[in-house]
N, C-alpha and C positions, 0 to 999 in steps of 0.2 A: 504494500500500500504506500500512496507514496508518503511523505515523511512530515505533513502536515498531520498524518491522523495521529501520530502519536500524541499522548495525553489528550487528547480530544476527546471533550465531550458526544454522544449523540444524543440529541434531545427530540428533537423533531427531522423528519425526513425531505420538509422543505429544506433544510441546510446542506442536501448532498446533491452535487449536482450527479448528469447523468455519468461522466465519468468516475466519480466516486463509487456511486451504486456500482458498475458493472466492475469493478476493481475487487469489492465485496464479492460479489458473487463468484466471482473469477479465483479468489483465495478459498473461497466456500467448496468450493467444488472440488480443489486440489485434494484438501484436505477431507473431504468424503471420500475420496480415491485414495487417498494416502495419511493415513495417521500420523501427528508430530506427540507422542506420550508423553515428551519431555521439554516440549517447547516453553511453556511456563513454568517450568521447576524453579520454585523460591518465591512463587507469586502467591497474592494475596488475594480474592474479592471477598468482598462486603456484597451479601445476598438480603439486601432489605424490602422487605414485602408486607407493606402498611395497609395491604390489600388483599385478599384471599389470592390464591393463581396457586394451576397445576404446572400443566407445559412450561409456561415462560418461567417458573423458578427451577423448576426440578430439569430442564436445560439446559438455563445459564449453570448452575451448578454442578451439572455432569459434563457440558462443554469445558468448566475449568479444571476438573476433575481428572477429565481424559488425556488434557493437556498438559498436565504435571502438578497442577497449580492446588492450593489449596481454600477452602471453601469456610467464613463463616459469617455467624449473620440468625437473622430471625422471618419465622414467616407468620407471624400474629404481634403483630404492635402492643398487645396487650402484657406481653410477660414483660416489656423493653419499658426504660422510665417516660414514654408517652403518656404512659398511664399514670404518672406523676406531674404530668404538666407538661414535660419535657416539649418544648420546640422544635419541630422539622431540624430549623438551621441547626442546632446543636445538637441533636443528633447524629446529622450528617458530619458534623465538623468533627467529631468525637469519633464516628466509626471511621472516614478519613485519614486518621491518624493511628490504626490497626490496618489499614490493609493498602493495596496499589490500584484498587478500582473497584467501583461502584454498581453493582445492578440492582435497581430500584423500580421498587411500584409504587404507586399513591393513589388514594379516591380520589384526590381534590385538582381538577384543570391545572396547569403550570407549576407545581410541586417539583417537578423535577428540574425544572429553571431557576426556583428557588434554591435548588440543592447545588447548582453549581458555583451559586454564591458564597456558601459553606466549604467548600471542599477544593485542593489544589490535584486532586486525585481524579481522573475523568470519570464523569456520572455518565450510565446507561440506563434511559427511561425504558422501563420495563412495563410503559403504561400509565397515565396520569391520568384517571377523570373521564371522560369524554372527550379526550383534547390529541394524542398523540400516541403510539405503538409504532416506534420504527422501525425493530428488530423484526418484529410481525411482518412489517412489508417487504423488509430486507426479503426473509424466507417468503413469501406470500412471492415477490418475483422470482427470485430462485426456482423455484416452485412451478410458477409458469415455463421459465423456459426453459426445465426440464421436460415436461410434459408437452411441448408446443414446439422445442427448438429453436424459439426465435422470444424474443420481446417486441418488437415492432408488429404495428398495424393489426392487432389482435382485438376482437369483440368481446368483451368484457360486463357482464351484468352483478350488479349489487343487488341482493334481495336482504328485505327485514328491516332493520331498526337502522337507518342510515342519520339519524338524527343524532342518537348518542354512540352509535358504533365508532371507538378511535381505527378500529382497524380499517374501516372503507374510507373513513378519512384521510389516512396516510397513504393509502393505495393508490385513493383517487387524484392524488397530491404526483407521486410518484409515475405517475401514470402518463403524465403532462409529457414525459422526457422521452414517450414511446411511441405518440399518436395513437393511443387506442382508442376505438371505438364505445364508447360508454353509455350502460345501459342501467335507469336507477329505476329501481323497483319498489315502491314501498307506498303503505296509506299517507295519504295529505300530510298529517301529523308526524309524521318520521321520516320524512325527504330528507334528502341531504342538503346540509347547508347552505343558505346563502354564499355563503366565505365561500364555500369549494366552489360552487357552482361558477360562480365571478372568476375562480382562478381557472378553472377547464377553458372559459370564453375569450381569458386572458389568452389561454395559451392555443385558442384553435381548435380543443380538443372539441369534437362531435359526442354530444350526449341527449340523451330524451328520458323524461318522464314517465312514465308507467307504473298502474296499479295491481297491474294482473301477470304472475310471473309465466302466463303458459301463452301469453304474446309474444314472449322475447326467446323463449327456450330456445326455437329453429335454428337462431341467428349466432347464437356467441360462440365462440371459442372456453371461454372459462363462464360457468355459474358461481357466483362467488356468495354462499348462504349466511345468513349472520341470525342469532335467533333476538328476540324479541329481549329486552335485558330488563328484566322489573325491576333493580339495584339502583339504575338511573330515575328511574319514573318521581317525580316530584308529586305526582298524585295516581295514589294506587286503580282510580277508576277508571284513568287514562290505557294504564296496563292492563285492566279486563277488559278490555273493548279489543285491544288489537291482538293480545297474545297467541291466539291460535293462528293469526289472518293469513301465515302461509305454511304450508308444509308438502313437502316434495317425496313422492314415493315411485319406486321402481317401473310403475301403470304411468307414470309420466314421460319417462324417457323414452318416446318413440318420436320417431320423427327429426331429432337433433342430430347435431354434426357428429361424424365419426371419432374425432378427432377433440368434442368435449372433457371437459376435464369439472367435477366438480370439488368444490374447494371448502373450507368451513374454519373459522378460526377456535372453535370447540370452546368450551362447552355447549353442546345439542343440547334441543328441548325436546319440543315437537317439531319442527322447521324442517326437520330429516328423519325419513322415517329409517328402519335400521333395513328394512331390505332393499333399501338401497347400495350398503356395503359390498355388496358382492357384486354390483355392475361393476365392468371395466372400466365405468366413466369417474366412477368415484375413486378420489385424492385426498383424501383428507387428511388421514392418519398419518400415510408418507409425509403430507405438509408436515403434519407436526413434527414427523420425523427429521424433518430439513431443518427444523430450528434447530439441531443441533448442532450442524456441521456451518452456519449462519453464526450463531453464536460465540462457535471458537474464533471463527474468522473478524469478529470484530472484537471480543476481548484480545486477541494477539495485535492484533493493527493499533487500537489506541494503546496498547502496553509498548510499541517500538519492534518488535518480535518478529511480523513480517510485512 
């Protein structure tokens, strides 16, 4: 990577331009191929998780793992002095100064922007809020152009909660640098944001609106499923209204490209049903699987390593 990412933050995935990303992906990939078990030997991360999370902790953690490095940290805020008052900032500044690098979740929007204020150790947002998941997109591309063999000029549909989903956010964001096709799927109430929408127009990118996910299925390259997330909902009545409004099963898949690929940044609800696991079109699990080799490749980049 070149030699700007060392000690670099990632915070948000507008900050990488397109050479960045395909730099990531390009170390990612080596390293699925080829294992480095000792490339982080001596290193440190701070695993803080002020947020529940499967995948994205138990990856960064086994990415630094695999790599030599060593792993410590909390995954419930409640045993850690938060539960004393403690502040984000000193937190961070405290665990900082035990380890060489940071991966972080937080509930609350720009938390992890915060935390680079605290900290001379690079922070990797593991998720803020509603706001950003760049490691997600990292692997979310990866991901694609595995499956696809290219990143350019690809159909791409967002289904579900594109309102508070950070992962269609970052995607959608990421997406600018590839010309793809973009297809948003969701009730009135959970489009995707103004802000994204502005930057696709900014950047040329073709997208459209739609309610109904069995208008767009014929057309894309990737189904990109996100389920309905009640954790965000500011009012619970809001959440029984949509929560079921989509769900995709096996009786659906006729008629689409050969060459579909469906994707899901996990945890499922209802939004997929499970027999759909066994179609050839379904990626999911592999996605998740790519966060790992994602993972190593950017704790070793902002560490100097490669």
């Amino acid at each position: 990577m070149p030699s700007t990412f060392k000690g670099r933050d990632v915070i948000s995935i507008s900050e990488f331009t397109k050479p960045d990303i395909l730099a990531v992906l390009k170390k990612a990939a080596q390293l699925k191929k080829q294992p480095q078990p000792k490339l982080l030997e001596g290193y440190v991360l701070g695993s803080c998780f002020f947020e529940p999370s499967t995948r994205t902790r138990l990856s960064f953690e086994t990415a630094m793992q695999r790599l030599g490095g060593r792993v410590v940290g909390f995954a419930d805020p409640s045993v850690t002095s938060t539960k004393k008052g403690e502040t984000l900032y000193d937190s961070i500044r405290i665990v900082s100064q035990y380890t060489d690098v940071i991966a972080m979740r937080h509930p609350l929007d720009g938390a992890a922007r915060r935390a680079t204020e605290a900290s001379d150790k690079p922070i990797i947002n593991g998720g803020d809020g509603a706001n950003q998941h760049p490691t997600q997109t990292l692997l979310d591309l990866f991901t694609i152009q595995e499956t696809q063999k290219k990143l350019e000029n690809l159909s791409i549909a967002f289904v579900g909660d594109l309102k508070y989903g950070r992962t269609v956010h970052s995607l959608a964001q990421a997406l600018t640098h590839f010309n793809a096709r973009i297809y948003c799927v969701a009730p009135k109430n959970l489009q995707m944001p103004d802000y994204i929408l502005d930057e696709l127009k900014a950047n040329k990118i073709k997208f459209s609106l739609h309610e109904k996910m069995s208008d767009i299925l014929p057309k894309v390259d990737i189904l990109y499923l996100t389920r309905i997330q009640e954790e965000r909902f500011p009012d619970r009545m809001e959440y029984e209204q949509v929560k079921n409004i989509y769900r995709l099963t096996a009786q659906d898949l006729h008629g689409i490209k050969k060459n579909l690929r469906i994707l899901h940044p996990l945890p499922r609800v209802n939004e997929l049903a499970t027999d759909v696991d066994a179609s050839p079109h379904a990626y999911y699990f592999e996605q998740a699987h790519n966060g790992l080799y994602v993972r190593e490749a950017v704790l070793a980049m902002v560490l100097g390593k490669l």
